[in-house]
C-alpha positions as CSV (number, residue, x, y, z in Angstrom):
1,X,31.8,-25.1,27.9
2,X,30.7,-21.7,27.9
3,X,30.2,-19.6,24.6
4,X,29.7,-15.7,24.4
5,X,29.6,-13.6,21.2
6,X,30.7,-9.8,20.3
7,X,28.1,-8.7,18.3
8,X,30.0,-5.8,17.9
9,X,32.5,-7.3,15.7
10,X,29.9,-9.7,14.0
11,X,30.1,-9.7,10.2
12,X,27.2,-11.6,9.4
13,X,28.8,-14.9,7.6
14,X,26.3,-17.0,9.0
15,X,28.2,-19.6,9.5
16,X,28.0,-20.3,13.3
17,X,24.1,-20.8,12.8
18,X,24.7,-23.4,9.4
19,X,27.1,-25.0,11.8
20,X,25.0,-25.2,15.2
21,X,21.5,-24.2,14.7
22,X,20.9,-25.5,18.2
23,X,23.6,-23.0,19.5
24,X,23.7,-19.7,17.5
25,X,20.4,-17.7,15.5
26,X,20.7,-14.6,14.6
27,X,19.1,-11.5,15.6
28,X,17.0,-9.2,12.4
29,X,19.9,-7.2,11.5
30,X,21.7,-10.7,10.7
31,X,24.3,-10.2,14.2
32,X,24.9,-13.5,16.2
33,X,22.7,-14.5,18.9
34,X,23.6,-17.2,21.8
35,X,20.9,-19.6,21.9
36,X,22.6,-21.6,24.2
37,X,25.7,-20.9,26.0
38,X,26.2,-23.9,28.0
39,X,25.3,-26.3,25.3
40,X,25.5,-30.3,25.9
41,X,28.5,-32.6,25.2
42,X,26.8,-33.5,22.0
43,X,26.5,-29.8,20.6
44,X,30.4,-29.1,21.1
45,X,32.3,-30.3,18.4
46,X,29.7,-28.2,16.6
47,X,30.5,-25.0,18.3
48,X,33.9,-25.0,18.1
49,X,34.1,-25.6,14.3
50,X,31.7,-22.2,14.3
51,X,34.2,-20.3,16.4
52,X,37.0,-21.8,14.7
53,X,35.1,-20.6,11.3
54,X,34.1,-17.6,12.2
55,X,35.6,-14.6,9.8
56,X,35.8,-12.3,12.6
57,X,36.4,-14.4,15.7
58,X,33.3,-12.9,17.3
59,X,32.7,-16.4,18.9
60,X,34.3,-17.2,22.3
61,X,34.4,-20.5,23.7
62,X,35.7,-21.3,27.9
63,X,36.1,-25.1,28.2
64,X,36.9,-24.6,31.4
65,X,34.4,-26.3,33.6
């Protein structure tokens, strides 16, 4: 898995970073930061319920690997 962000379109829920910690932070001005964006096996199911609840679908996920 690979996971980017557009911080461009980042509305500062703060969900992604309630949901994975390990994965997402977020930068002073509140906009998403990738921590991680390979993270392990046991980190996924937490990522993709943080893209999947993000407002503005500024998280992308590849599971191609």
């Amino acid at each position: 898995m690979r996971v980017t962000a557009n911080r461009d379109t980042c509305t500062v829920s703060s969900l992604c970073v309630y949901r994975a910690p390990d994965v997402f932070d977020q930068d002073d001005d509140g906009h998403v930061l990738v921590l991680d964006p390979e993270p392990p096996e046991s980190s996924r199911a937490a990522v993709r319920d943080a893209a999947r609840s993000c407002p503005t679908r500024s998280i992308h996920l590849d599971e191609e690997e």
